[in-house]
Steps between C-alpha positions, in 0.01 A plus 500: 500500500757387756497158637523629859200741444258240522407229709570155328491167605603347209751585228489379095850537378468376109753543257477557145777483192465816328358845476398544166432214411142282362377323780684689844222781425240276524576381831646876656154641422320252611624504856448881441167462461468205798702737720214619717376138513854427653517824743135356597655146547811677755739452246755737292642377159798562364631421120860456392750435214844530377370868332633838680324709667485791217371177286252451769374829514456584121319151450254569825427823309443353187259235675308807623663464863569220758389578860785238662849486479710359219841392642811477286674207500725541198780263604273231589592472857195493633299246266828254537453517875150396505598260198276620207784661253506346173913471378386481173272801461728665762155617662265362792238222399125610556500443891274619741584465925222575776685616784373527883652828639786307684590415123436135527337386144150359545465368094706518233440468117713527234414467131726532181627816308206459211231428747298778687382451928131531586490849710115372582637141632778705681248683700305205557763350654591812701141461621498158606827565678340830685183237674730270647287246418549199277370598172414259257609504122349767294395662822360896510374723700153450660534117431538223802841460656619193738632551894773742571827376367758566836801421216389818290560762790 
């Protein structure tokens, strides 16, 4: 699906090391699976890594198919820019950015090479972000939220 075919508010941009590897499937399924919960939420999610495109492809086949873009990013441009490549691994750390459309990051996380992201807490926090309301830890959907939060717009 194209970004620009749908109407999004928000934007998860999360980078990944690998294709092929143990835990990167994990986490590119799972926002598979959460990607209507995300289209729901106005947002559009987009995975990357230093893999090609033909590397890409073959994997998101082997996975059974990935409805959202992988991007290449095989020099490491990108995931230096937003400060998440690993020199030593010569691949981006686990990082995850929520984006408002203007491309302004709204959270940030960033966890090591051997440890996998939460695609649940991601969309939690995609969530909270879409009330703009202060949400309190551990906050859902359906549960109590504070005043509207004028910095969040």
């Amino acid at each position: 699906m194209r970004l620009s075919a749908m109407r999004t508010d928000l934007i998860v941009v999360f980078f990944y090391p690998r294709d092929f590897s143990f835990i990167c499937p994990t986490e590119v399924t799972g926002f598979n699976r959460a990607l209507k919960s995300f289209e729901d939420a106005k947002c559009s999610v987009v995975g990357i890594s230093i893999d090609n495109v033909e590397s890409h492809l073959r994997w998101a086949e082997e996975l059974g198919g990935i409805d959202y873009p992988l991007a290449s990013d095989a020099d490491g441009e990108i995931a230096r820019a937003f400060g998440i490549f690993d020199e030593d691994e010569k691949a981006a750390l686990r990082a995850t950015f929520v984006m408002r459309k203007d491309r302004a990051i709204v959270h940030a996380l960033a966890c090591p090479i051997n440890v996998g992201r939460s695609v649940e807490d991601t969309l939690r926090v995609v969530q909270a972000i879409g009330t703009g309301q202060m949400c309190p830890a551990e906050w859902k959907p359906g549960m109590e939220t504070g005043p509207i939060d004028s910095k969040s717009r």
